[in-house]
Biopython code that builds the backbone (N, CA, C, O; Angstrom):
import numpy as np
from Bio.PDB.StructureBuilder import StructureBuilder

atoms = [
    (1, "UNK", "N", (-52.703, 118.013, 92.631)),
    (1, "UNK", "CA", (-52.892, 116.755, 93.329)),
    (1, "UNK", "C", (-51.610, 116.331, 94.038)),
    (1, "UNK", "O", (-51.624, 115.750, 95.123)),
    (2, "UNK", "N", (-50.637, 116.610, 93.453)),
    (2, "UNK", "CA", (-49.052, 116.285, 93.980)),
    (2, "UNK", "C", (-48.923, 116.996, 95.358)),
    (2, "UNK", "O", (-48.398, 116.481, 96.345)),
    (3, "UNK", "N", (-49.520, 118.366, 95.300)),
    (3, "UNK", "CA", (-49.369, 118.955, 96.456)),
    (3, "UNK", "C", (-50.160, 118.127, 97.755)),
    (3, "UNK", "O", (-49.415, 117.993, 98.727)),
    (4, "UNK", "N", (-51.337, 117.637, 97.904)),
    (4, "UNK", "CA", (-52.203, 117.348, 98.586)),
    (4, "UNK", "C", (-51.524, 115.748, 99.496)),
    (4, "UNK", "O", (-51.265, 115.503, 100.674)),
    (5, "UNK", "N", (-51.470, 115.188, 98.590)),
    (5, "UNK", "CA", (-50.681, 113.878, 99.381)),
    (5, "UNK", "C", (-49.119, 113.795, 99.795)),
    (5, "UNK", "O", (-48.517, 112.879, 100.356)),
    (6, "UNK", "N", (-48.709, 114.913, 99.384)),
    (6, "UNK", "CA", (-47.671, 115.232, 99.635)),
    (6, "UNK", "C", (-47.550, 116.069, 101.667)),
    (6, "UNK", "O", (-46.867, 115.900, 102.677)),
    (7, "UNK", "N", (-48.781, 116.997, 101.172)),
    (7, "UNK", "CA", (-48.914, 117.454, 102.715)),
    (7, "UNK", "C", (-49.448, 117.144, 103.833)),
    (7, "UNK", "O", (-49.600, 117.849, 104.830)),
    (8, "UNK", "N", (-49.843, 115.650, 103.583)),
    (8, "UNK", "CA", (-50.815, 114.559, 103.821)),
    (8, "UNK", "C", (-49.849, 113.680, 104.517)),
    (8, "UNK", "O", (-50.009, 113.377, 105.699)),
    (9, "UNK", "N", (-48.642, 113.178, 103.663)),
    (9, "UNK", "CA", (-47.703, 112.566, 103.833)),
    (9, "UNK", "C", (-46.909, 112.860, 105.478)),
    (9, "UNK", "O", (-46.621, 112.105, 106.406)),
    (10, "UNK", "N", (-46.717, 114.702, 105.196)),
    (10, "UNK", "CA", (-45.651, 114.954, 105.792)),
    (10, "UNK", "C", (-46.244, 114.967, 106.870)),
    (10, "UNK", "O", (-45.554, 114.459, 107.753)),
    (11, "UNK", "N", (-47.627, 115.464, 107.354)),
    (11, "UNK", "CA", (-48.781, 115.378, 108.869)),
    (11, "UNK", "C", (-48.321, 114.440, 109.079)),
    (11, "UNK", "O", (-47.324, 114.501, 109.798)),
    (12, "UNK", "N", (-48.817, 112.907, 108.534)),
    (12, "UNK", "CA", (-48.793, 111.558, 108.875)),
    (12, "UNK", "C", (-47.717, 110.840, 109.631)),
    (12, "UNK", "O", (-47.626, 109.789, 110.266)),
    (13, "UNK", "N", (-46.848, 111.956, 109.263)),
    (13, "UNK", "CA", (-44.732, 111.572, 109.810)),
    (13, "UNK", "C", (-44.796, 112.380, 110.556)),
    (13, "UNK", "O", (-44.057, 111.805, 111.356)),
    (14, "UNK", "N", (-45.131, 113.612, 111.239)),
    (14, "UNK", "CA", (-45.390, 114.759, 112.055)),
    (14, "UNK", "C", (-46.269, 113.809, 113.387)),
    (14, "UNK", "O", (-45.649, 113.365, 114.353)),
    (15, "UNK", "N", (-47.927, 113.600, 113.189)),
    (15, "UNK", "CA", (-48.467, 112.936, 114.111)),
    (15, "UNK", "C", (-47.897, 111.627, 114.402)),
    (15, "UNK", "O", (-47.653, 111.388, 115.585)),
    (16, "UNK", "N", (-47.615, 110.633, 113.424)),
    (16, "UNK", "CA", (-46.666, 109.068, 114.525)),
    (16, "UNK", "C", (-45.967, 110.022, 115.086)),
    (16, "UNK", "O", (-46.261, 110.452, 116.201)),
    (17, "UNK", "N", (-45.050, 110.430, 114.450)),
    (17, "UNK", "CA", (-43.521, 111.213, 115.779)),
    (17, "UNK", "C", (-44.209, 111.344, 116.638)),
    (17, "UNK", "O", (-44.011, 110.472, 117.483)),
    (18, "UNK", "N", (-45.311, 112.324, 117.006)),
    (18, "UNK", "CA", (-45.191, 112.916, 117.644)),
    (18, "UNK", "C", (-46.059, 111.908, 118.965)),
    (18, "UNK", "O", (-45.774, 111.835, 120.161)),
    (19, "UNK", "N", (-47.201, 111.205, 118.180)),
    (19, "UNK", "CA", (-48.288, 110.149, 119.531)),
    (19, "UNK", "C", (-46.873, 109.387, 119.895)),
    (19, "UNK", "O", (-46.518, 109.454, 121.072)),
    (20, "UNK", "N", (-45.894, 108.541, 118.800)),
    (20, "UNK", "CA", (-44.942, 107.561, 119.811)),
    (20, "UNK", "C", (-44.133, 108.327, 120.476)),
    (20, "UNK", "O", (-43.589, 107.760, 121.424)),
    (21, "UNK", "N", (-43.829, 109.547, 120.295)),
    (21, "UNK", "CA", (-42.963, 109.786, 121.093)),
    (21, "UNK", "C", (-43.763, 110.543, 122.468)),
    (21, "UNK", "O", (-43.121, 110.709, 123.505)),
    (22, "UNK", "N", (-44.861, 110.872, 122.389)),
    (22, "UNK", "CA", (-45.650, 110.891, 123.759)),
    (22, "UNK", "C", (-45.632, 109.733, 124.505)),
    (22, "UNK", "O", (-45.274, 109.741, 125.683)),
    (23, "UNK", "N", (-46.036, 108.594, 123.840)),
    (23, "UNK", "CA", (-45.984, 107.196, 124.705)),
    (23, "UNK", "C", (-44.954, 106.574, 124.878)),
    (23, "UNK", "O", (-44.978, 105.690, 125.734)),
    (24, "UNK", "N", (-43.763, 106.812, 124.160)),
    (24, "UNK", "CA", (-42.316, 106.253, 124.578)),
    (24, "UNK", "C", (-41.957, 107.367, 125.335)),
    (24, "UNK", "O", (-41.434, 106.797, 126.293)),
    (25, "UNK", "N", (-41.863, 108.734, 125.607)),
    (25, "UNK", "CA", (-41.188, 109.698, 126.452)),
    (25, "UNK", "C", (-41.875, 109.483, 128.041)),
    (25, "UNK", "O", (-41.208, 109.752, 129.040)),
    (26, "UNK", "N", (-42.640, 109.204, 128.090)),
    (26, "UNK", "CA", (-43.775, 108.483, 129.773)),
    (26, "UNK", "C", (-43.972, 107.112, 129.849)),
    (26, "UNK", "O", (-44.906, 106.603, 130.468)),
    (27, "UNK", "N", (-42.937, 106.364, 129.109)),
    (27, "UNK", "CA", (-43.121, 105.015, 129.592)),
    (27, "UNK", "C", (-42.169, 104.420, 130.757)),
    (27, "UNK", "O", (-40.973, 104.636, 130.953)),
    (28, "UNK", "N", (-42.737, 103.907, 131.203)),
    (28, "UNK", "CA", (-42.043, 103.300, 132.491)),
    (28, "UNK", "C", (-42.469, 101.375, 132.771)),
    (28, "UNK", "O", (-43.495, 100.783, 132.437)),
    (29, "UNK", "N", (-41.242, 100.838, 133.482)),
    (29, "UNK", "CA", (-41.106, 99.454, 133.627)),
    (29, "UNK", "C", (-42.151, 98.414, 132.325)),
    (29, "UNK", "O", (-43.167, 97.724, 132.232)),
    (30, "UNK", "N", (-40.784, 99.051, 131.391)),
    (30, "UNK", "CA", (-40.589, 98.112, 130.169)),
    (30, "UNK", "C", (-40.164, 97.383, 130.075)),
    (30, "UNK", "O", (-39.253, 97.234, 130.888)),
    (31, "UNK", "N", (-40.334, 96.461, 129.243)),
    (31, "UNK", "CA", (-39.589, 95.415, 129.082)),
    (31, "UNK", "C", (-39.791, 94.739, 127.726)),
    (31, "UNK", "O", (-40.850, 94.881, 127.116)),
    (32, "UNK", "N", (-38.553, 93.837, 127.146)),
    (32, "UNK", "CA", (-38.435, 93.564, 125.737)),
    (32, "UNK", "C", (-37.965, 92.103, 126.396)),
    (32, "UNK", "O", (-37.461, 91.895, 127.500)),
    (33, "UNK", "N", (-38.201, 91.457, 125.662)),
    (33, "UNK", "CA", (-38.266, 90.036, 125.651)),
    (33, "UNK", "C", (-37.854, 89.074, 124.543)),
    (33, "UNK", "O", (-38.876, 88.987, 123.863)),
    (34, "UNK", "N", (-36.869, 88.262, 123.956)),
    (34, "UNK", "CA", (-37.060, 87.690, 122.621)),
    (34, "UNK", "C", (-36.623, 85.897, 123.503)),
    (34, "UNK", "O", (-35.945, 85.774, 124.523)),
    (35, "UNK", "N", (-37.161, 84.952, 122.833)),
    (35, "UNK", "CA", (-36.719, 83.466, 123.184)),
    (35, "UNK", "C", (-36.488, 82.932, 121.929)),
    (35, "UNK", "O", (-37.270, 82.881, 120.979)),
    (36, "UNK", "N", (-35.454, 82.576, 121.999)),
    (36, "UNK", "CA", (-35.163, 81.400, 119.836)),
    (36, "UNK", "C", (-35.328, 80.139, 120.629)),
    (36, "UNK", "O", (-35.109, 80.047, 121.837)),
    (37, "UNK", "N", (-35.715, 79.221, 119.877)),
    (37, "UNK", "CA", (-35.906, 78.061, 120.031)),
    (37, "UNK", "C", (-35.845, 77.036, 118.591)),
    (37, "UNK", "O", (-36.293, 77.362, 117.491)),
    (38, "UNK", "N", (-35.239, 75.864, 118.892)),
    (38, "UNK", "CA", (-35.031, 75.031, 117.578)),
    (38, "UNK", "C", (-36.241, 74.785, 116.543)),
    (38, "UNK", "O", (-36.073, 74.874, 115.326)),
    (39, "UNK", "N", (-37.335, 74.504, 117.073)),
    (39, "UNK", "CA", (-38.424, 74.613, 115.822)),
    (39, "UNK", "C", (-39.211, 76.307, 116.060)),
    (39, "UNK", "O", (-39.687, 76.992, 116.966)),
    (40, "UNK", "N", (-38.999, 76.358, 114.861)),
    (40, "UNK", "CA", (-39.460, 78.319, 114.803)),
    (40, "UNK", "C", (-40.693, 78.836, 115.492)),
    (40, "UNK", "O", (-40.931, 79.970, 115.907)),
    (41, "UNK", "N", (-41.685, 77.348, 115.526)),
    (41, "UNK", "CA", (-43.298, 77.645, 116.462)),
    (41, "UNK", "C", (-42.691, 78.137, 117.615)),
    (41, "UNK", "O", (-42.997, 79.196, 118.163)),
    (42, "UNK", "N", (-41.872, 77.401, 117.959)),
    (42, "UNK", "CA", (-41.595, 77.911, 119.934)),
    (42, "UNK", "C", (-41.171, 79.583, 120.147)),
    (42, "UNK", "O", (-41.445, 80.318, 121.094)),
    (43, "UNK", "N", (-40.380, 79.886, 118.864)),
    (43, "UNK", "CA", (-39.703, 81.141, 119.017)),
    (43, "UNK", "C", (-40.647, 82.424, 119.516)),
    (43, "UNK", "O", (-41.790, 82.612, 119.099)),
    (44, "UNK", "N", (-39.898, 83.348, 120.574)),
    (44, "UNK", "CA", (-41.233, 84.393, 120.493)),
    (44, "UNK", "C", (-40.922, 85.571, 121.193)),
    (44, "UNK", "O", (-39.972, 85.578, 121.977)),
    (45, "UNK", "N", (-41.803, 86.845, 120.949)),
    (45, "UNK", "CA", (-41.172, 87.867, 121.107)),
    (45, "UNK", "C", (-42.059, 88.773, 121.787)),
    (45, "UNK", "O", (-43.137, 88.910, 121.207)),
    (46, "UNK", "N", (-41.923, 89.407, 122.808)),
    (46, "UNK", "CA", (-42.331, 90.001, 123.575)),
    (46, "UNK", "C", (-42.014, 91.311, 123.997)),
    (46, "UNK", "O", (-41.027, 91.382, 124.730)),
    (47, "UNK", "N", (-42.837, 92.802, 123.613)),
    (47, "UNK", "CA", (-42.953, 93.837, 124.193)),
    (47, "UNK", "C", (-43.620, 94.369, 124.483)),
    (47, "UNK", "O", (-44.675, 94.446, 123.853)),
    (48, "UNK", "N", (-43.337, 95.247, 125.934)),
    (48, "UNK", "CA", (-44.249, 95.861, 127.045)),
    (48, "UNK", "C", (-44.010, 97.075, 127.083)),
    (48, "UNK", "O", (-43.057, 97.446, 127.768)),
    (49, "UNK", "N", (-44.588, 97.776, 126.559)),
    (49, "UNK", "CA", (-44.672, 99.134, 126.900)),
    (49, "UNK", "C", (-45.692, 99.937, 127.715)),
    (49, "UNK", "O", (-46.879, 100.030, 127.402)),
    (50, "UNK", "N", (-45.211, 100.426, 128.631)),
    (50, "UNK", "CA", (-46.397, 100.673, 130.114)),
    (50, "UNK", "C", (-46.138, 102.184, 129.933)),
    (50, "UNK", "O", (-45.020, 102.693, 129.847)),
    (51, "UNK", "N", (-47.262, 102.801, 129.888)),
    (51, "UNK", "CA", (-47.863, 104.226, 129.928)),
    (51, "UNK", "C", (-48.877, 104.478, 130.766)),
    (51, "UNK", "O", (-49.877, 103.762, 130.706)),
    (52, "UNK", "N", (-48.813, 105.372, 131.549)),
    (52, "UNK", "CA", (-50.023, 105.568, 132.378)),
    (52, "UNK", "C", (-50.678, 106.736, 131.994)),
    (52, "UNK", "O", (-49.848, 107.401, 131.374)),
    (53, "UNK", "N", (-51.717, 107.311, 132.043)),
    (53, "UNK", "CA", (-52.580, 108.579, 132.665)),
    (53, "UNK", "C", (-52.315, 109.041, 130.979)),
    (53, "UNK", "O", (-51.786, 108.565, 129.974)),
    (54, "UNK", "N", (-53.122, 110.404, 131.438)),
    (54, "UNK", "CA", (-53.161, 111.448, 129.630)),
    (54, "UNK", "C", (-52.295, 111.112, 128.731)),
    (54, "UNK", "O", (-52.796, 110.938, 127.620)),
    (55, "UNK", "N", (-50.927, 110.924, 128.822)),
    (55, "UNK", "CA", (-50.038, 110.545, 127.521)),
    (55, "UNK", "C", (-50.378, 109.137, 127.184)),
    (55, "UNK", "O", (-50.227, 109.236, 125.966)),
    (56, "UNK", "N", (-50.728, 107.895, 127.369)),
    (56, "UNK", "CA", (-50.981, 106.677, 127.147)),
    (56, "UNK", "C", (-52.573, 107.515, 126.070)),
    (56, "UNK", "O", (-52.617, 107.377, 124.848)),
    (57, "UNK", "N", (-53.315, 108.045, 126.598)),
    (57, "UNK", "CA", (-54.577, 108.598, 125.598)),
    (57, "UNK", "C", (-54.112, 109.156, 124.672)),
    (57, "UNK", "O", (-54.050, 108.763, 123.507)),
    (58, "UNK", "N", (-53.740, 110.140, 125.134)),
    (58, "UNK", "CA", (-53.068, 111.350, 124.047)),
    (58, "UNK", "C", (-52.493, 110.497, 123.077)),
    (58, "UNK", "O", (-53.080, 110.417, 121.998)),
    (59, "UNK", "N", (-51.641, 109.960, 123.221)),
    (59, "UNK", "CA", (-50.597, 109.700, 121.894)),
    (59, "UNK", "C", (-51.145, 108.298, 121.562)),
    (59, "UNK", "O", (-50.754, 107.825, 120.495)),
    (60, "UNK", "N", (-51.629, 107.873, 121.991)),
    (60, "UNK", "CA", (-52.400, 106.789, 121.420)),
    (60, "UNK", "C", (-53.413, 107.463, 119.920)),
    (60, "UNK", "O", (-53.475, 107.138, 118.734)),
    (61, "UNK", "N", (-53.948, 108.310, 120.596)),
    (61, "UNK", "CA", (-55.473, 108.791, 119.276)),
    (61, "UNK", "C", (-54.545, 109.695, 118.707)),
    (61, "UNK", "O", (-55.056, 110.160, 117.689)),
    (62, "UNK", "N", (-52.750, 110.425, 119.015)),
    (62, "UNK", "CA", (-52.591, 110.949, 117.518)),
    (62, "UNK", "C", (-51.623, 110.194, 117.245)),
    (62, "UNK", "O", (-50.822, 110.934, 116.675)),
    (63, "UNK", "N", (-51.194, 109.176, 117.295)),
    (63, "UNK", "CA", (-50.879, 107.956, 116.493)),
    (63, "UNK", "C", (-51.801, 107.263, 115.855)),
    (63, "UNK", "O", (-51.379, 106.580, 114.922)),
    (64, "UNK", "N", (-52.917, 107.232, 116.070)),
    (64, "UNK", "CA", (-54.027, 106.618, 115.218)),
    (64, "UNK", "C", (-54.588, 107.487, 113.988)),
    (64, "UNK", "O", (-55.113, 107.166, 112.922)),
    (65, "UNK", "N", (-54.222, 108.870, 114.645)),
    (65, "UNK", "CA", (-54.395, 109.718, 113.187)),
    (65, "UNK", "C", (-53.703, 109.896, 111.832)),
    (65, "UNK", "O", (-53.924, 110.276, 110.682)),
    (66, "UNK", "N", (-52.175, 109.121, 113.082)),
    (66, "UNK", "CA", (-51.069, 109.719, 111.602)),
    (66, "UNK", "C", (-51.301, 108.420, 111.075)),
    (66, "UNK", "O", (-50.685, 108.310, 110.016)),
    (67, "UNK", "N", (-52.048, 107.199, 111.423)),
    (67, "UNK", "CA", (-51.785, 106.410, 110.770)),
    (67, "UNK", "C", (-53.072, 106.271, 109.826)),
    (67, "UNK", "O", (-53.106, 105.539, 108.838)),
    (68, "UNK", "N", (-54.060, 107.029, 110.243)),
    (68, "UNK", "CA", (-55.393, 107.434, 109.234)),
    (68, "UNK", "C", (-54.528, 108.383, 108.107)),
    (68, "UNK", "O", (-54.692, 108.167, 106.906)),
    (69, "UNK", "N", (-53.732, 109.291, 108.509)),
    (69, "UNK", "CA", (-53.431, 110.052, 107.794)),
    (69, "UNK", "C", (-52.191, 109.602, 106.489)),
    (69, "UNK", "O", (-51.882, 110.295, 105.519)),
    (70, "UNK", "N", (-51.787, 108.575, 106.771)),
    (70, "UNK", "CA", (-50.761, 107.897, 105.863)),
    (70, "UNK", "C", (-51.412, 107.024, 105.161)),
    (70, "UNK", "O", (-50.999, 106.777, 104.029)),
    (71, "UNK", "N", (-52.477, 106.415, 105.624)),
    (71, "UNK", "CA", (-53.237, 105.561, 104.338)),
    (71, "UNK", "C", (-54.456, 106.355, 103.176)),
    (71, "UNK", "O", (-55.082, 105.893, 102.223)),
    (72, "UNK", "N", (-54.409, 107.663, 103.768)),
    (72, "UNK", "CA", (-55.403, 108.571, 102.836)),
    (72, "UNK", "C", (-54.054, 109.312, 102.156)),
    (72, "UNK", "O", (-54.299, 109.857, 101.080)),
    (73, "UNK", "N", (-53.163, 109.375, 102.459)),
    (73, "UNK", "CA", (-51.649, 109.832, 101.589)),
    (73, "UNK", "C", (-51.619, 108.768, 100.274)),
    (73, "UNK", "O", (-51.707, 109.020, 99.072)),
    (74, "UNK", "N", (-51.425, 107.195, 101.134)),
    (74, "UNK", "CA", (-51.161, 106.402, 100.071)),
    (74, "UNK", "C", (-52.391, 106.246, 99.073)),
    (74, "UNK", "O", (-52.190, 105.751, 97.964)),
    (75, "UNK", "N", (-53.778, 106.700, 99.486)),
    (75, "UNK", "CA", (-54.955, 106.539, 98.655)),
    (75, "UNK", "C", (-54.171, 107.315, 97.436)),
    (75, "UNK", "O", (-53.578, 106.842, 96.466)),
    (76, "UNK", "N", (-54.440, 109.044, 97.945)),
    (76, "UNK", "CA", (-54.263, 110.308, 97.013)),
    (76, "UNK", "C", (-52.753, 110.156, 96.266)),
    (76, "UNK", "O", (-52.554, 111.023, 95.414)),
    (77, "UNK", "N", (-51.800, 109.304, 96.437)),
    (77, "UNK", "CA", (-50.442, 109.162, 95.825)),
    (77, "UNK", "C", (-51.029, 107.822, 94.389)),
    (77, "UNK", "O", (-50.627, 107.521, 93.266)),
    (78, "UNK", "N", (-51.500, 107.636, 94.775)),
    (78, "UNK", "CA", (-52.415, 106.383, 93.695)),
    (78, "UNK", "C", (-53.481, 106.569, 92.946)),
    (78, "UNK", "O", (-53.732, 106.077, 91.846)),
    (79, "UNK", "N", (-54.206, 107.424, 93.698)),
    (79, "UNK", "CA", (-55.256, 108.149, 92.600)),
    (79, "UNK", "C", (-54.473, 109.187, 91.541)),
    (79, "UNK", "O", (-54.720, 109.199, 90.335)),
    (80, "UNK", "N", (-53.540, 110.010, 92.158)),
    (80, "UNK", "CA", (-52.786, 110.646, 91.767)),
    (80, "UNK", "C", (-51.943, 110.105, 90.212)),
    (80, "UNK", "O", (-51.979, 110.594, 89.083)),
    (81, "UNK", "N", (-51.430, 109.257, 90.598)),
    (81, "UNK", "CA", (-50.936, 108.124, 89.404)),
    (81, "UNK", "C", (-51.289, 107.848, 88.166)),
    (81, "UNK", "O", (-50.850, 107.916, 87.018)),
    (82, "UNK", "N", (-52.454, 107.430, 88.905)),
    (82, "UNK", "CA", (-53.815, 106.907, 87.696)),
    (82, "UNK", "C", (-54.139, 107.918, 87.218)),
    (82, "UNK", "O", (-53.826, 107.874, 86.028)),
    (83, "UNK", "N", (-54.792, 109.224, 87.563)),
    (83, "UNK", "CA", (-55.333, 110.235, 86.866)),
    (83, "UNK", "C", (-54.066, 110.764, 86.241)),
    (83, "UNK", "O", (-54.324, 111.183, 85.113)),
    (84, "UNK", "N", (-52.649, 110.916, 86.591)),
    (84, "UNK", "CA", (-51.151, 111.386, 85.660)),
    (84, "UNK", "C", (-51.434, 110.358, 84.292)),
    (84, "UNK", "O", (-51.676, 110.752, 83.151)),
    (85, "UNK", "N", (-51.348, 109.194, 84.668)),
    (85, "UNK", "CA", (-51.496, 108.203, 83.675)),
    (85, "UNK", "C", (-52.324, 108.071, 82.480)),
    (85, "UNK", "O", (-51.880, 107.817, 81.360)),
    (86, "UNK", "N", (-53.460, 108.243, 82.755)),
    (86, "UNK", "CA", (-54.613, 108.896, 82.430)),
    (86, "UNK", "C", (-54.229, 109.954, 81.285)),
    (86, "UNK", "O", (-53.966, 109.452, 80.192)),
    (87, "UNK", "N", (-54.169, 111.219, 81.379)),
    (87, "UNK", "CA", (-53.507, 112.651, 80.806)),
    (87, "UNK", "C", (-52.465, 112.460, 80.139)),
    (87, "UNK", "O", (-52.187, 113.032, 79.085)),
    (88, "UNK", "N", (-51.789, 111.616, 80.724)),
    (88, "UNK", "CA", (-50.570, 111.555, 79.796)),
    (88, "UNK", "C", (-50.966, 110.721, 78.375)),
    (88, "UNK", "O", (-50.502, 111.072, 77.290)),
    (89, "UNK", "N", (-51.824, 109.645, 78.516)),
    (89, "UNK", "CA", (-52.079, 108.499, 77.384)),
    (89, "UNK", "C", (-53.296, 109.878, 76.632)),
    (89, "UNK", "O", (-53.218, 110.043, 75.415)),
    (90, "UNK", "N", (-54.224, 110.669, 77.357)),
    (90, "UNK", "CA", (-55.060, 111.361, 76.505)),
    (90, "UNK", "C", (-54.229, 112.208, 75.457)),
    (90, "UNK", "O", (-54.520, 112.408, 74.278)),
    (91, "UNK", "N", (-53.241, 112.610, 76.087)),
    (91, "UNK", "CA", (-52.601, 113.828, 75.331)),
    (91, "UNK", "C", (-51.810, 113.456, 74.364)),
    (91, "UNK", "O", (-51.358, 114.219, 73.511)),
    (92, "UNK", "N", (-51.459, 111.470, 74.496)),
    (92, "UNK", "CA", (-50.776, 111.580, 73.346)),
    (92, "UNK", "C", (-51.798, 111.004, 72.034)),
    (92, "UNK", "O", (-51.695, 111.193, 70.822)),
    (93, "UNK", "N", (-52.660, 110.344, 72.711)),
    (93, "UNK", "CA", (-53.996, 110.117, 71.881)),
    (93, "UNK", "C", (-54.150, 111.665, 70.954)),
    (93, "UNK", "O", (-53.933, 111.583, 69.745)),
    (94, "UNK", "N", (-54.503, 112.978, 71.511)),
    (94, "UNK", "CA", (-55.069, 114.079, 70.994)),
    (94, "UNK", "C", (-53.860, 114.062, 69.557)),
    (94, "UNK", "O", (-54.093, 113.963, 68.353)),
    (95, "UNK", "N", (-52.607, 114.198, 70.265)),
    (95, "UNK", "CA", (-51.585, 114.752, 68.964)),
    (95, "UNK", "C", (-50.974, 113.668, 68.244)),
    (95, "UNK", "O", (-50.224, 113.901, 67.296)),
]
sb = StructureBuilder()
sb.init_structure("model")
sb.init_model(0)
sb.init_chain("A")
sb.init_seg("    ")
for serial, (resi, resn, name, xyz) in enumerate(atoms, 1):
    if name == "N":
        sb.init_residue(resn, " ", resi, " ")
    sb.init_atom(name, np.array(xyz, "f"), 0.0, 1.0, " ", f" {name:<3s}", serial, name[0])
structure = sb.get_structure()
């Protein structure tokens, strides 16, 4: 089981890299924005990231994978747990 969310993990850090850095390597007329202001409602923050054509798709849907793929990591790292947890309390139950 250690193995599985483990290789789960490392995809999940493999695909973000790889969709943001499709959509940050073809972005063009960006812009970042921050305003402070004395009561914290006013304060506010603003970014634009402009992608056009196949890479705006592309790395959009495999950024959406690695991020499917990091919450089925964190599932199997937790099931993982529980069933260690589990085995460990049986085995000391048995002896």
């Amino acid at each position: 089981m250690l193995m599985n969310y483990a290789r789960t993990l490392v995809a999940s850090i493999v695909f973000l890299g790889l969709g943001l850095g499709l959509i940050l390597a073809h972005s063009h007329d960006s812009t970042i924005g921050f305003t402070a202001a004395h009561p914290a409602a006013a304060t506010s923050l603003q970014v634009v990231i402009r992608t056009d054509g196949w890479p705006a798709v592309i790395g959009l849907v495999v950024t959406a994978v690695g991020v499917l793929l990091l919450l089925v990591a964190v599932v199997l790292a937790v099931l993982g747990e529980i069933t260690a947890r589990e085995r460990h309390a049986n085995s000391r139950a048995v002896s």
